[in-house]
MIDOSE-1310 file (N, C-alpha, C; in nm, 2 decimals, decimal comma, always signed):
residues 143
xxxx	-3,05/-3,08/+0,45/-2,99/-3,01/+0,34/-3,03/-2,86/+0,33; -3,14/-2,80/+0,37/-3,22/-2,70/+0,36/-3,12/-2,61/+0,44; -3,05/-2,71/+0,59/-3,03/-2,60/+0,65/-2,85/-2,52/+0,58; -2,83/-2,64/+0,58/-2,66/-2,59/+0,46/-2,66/-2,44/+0,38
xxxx	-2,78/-2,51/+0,27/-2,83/-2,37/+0,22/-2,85/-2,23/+0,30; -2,92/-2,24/+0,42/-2,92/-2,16/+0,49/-2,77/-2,05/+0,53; -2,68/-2,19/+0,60/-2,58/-2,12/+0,59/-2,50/-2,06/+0,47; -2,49/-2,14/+0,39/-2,40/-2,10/+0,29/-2,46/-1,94/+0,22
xxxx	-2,60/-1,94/+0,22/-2,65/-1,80/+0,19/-2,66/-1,73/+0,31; -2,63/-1,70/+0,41/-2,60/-1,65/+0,55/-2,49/-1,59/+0,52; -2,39/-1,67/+0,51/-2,20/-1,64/+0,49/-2,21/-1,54/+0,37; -2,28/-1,55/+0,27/-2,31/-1,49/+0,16/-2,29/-1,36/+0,13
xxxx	-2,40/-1,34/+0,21/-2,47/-1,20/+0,28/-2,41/-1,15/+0,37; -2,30/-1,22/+0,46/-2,26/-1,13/+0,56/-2,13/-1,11/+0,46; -1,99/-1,19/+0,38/-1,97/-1,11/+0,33/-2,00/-1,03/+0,25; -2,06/-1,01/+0,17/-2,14/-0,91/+0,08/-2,11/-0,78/+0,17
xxxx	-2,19/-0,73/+0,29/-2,21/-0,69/+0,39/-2,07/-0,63/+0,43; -1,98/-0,71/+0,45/-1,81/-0,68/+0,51/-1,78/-0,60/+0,41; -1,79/-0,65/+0,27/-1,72/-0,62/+0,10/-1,79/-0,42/+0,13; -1,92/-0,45/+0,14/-1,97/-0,27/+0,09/-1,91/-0,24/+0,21
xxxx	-1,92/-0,26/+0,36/-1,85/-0,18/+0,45/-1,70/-0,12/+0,47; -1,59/-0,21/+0,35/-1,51/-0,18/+0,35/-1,46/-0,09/+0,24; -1,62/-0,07/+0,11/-1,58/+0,01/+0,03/-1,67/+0,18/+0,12; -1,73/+0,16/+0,18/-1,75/+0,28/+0,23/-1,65/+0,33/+0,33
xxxx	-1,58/+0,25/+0,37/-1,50/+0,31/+0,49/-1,38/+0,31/+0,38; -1,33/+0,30/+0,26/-1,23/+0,37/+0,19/-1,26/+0,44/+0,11; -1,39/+0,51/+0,12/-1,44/+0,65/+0,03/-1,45/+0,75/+0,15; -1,48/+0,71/+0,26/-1,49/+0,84/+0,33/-1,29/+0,84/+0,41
xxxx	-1,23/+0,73/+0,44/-1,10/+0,74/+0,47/-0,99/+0,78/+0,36; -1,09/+0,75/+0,23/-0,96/+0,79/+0,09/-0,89/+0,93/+0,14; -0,77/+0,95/+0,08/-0,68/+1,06/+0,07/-0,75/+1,19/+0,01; -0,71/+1,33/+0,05/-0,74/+1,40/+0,00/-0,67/+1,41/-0,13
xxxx	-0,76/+1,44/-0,27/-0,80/+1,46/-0,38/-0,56/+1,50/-0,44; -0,55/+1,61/-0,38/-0,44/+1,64/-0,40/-0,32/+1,58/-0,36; -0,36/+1,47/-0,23/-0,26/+1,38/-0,19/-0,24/+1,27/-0,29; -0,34/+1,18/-0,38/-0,36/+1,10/-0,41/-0,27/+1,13/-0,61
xxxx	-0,28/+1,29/-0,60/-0,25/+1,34/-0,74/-0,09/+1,31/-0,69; -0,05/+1,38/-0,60/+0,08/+1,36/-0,53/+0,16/+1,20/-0,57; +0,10/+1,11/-0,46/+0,17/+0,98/-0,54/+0,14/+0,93/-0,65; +0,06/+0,97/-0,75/+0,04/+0,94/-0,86/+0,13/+0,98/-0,93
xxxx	+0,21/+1,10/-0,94/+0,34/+1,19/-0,97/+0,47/+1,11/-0,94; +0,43/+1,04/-0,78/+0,60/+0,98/-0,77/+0,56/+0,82/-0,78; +0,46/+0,76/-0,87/+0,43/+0,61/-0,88/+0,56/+0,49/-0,93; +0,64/+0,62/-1,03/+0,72/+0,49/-1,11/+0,86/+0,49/-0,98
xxxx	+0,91/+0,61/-0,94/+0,99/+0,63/-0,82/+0,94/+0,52/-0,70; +0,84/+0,54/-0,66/+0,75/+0,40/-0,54/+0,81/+0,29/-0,59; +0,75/+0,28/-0,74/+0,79/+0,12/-0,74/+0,94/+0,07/-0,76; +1,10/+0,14/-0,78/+1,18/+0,12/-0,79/+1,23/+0,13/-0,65
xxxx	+1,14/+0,20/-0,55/+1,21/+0,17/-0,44/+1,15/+0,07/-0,37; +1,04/+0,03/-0,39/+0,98/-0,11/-0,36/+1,06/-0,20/-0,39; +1,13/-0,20/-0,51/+1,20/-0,33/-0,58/+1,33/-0,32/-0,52; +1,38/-0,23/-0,49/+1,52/-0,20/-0,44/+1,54/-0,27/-0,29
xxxx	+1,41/-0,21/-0,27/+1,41/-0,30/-0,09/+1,40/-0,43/-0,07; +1,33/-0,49/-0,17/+1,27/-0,65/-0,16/+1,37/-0,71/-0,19; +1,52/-0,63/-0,27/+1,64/-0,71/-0,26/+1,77/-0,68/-0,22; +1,73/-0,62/-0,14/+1,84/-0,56/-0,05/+1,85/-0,65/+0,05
xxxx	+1,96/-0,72/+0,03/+1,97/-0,86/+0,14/+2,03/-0,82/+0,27; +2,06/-0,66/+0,29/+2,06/-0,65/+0,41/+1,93/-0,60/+0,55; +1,85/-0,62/+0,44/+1,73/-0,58/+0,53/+1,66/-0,74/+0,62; +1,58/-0,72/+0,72/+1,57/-0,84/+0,73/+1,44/-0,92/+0,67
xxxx	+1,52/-1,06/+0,67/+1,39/-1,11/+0,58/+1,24/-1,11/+0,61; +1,21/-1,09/+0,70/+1,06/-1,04/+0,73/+1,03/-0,98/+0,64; +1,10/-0,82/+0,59/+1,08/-0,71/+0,54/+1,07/-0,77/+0,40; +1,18/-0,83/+0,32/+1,18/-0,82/+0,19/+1,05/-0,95/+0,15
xxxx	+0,99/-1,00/+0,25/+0,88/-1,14/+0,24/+0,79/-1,04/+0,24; +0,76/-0,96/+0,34/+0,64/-0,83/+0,29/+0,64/-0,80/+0,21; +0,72/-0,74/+0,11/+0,74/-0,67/-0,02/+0,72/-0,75/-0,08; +0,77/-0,91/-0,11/+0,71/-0,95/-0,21/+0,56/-1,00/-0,23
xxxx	+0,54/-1,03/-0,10/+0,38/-1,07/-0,09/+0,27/-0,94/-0,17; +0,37/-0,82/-0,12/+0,30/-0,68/-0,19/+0,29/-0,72/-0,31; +0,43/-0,75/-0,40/+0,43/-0,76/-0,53/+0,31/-0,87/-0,60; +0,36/-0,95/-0,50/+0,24/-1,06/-0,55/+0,06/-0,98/-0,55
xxxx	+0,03/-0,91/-0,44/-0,07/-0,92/-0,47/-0,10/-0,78/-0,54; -0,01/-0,73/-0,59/-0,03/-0,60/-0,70/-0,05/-0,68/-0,83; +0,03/-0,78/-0,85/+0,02/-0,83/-0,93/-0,07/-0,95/-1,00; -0,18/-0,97/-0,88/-0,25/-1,09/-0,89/-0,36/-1,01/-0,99
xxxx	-0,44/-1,04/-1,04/-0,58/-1,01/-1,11/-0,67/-0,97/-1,03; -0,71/-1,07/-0,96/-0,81/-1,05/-0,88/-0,78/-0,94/-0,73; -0,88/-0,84/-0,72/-0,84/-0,74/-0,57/-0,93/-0,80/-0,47; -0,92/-0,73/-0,35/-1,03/-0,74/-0,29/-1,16/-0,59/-0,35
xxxx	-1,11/-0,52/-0,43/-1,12/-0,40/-0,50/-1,12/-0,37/-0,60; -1,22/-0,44/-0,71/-1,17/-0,44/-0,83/-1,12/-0,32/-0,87; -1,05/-0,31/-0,92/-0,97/-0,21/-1,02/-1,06/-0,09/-1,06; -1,16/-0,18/-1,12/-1,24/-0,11/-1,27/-1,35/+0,01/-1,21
xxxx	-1,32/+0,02/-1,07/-1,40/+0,11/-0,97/-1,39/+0,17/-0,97; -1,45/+0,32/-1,04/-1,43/+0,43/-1,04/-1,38/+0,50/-0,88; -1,27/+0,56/-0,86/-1,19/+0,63/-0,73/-1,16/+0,54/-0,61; -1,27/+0,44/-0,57/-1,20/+0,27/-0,47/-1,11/+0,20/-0,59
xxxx	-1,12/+0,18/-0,66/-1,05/+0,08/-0,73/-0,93/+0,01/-0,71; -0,86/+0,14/-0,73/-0,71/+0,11/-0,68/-0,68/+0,16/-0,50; -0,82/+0,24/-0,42/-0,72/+0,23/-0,30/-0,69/+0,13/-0,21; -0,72/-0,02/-0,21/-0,68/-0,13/-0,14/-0,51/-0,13/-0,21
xxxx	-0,51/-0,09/-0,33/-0,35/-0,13/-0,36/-0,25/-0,05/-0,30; -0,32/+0,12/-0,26/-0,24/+0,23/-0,24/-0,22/+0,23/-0,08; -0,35/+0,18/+0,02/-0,34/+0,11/+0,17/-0,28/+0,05/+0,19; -0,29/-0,09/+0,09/-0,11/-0,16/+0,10/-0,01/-0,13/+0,13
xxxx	+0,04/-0,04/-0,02/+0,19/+0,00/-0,03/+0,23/+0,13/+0,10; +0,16/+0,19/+0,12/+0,17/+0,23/+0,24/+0,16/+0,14/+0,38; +0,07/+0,05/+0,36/+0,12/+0,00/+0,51/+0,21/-0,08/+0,52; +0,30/-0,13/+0,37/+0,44/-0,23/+0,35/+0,54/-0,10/+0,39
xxxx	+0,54/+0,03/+0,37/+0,61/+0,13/+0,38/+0,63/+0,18/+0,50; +0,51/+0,16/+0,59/+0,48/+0,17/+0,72/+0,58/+0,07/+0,83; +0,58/-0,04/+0,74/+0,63/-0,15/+0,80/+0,80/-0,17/+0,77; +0,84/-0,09/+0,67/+1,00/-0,09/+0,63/+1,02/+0,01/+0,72
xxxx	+0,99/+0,09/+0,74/+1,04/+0,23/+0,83/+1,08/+0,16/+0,98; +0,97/+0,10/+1,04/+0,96/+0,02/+1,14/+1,05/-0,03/+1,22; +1,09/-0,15/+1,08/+1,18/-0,26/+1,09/+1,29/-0,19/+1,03; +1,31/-0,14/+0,95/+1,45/-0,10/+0,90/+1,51/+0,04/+0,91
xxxx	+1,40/+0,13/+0,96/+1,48/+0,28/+0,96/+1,46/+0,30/+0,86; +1,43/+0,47/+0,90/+1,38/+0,58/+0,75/+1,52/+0,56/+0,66; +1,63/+0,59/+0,73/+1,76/+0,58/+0,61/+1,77/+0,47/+0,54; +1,67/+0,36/+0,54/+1,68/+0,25/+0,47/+1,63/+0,29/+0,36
xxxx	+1,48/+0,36/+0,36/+1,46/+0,42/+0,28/+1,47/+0,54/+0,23; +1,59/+0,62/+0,31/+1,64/+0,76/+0,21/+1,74/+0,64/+0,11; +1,82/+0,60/+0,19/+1,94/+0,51/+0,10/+1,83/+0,48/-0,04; +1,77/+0,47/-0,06/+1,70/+0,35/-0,19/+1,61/+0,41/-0,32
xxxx	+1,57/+0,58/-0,22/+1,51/+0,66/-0,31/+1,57/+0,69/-0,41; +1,54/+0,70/-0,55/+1,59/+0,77/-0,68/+1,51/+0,88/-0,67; +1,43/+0,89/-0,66/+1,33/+1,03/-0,72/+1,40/+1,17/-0,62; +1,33/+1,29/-0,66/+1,37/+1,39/-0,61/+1,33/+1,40/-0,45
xxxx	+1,44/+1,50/-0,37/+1,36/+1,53/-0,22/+1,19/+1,60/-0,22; +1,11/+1,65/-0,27/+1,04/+1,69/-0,28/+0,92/+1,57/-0,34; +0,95/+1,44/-0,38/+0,92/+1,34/-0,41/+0,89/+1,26/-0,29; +1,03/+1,22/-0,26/+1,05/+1,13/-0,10/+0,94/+1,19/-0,01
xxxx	+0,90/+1,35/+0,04/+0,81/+1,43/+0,11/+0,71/+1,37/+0,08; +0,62/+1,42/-0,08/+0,50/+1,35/-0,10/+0,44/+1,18/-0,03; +0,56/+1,12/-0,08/+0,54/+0,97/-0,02/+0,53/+0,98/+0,14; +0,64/+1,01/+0,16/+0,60/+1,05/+0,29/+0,47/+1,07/+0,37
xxxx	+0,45/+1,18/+0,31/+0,29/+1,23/+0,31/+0,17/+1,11/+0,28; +0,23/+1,11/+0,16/+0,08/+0,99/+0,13/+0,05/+0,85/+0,24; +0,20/+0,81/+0,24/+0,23/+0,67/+0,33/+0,18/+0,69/+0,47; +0,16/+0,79/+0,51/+0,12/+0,85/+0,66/+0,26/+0,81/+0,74
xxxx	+0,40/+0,84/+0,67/+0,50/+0,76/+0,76/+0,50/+0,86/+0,92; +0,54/+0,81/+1,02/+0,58/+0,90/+1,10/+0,71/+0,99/+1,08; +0,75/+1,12/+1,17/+0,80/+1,23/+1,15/+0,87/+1,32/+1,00; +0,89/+1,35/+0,96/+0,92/+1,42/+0,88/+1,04/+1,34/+0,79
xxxx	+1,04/+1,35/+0,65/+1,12/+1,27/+0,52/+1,26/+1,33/+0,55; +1,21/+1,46/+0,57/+1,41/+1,54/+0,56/+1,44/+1,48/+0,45; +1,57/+1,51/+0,43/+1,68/+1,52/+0,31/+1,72/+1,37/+0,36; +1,76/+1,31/+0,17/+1,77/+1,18/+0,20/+1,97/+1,18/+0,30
xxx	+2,03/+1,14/+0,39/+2,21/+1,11/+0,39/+2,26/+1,13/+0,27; +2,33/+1,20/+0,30/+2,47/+1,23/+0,19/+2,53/+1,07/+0,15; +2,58/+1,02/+0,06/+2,68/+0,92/+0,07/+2,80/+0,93/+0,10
């Protein structure tokens, strides 16, 4: 029985161990100070294009099963990050939605997401920016 305990406080400790490694490698990897003000500006815009895509039944279902899994775990209580963390708090949620964003561009093409944007062109840039998408946002297609 002694040795159980052993492990179970082993596993303990080594996540413990994982948990601070991952909040130090998103304090020195966080966004710069003015990037982070950036998507903060186009947040409610993000999330209508989030929502726009998860039901866009011409995307493929892989894509819109991402997004919801995103929604789900934006939406769950519990982070791997609690919230209540002064400047980590929220960036496991903001790593996410960038790497779901990462992943629509991917699979679906940037015009998937010019098509879906509401917010302004100078908006679509920021995200751009923040998401780390590759090549440049440009102007969303004319309809």
């Amino acid at each position: 029985m002694d040795d159980v305990w052993r492990v179970v406080l082993g596993a303990v400790i080594g996540l413990v161990f994982a948990w601070l490694a991952l909040v130090v490698f998103l304090l020195v990897a966080r966004p710069r100070t003015h990037v982070l003000k950036e998507a903060l500006r186009i947040l409610p815009d993000t999330i209508r294009l989030l929502r726009r895509l998860a039901v866009d039944r011409s995307l493929p279902r892989s894509v819109r099963l991402h997004l919801w899994l995103l929604f789900g775990y934006l939406a769950f209580p519990i982070d791997v990050i609690p919230d209540f963390l002064p400047i980590v708090g929220y960036l496991d949620d903001a790593i996410l939605v960038s790497l779901a964003l990462r992943f629509v561009v991917r699979r679906a093409g940037p015009d998937t997401v010019h098509r879906h944007w509401s917010g302004t062109p100078d908006g679509l840039a920021a995200l751009w920016r923040a998401a780390g998408l590759p090549g440049d946002a440009g102007s969303p297609p004319v309809p």
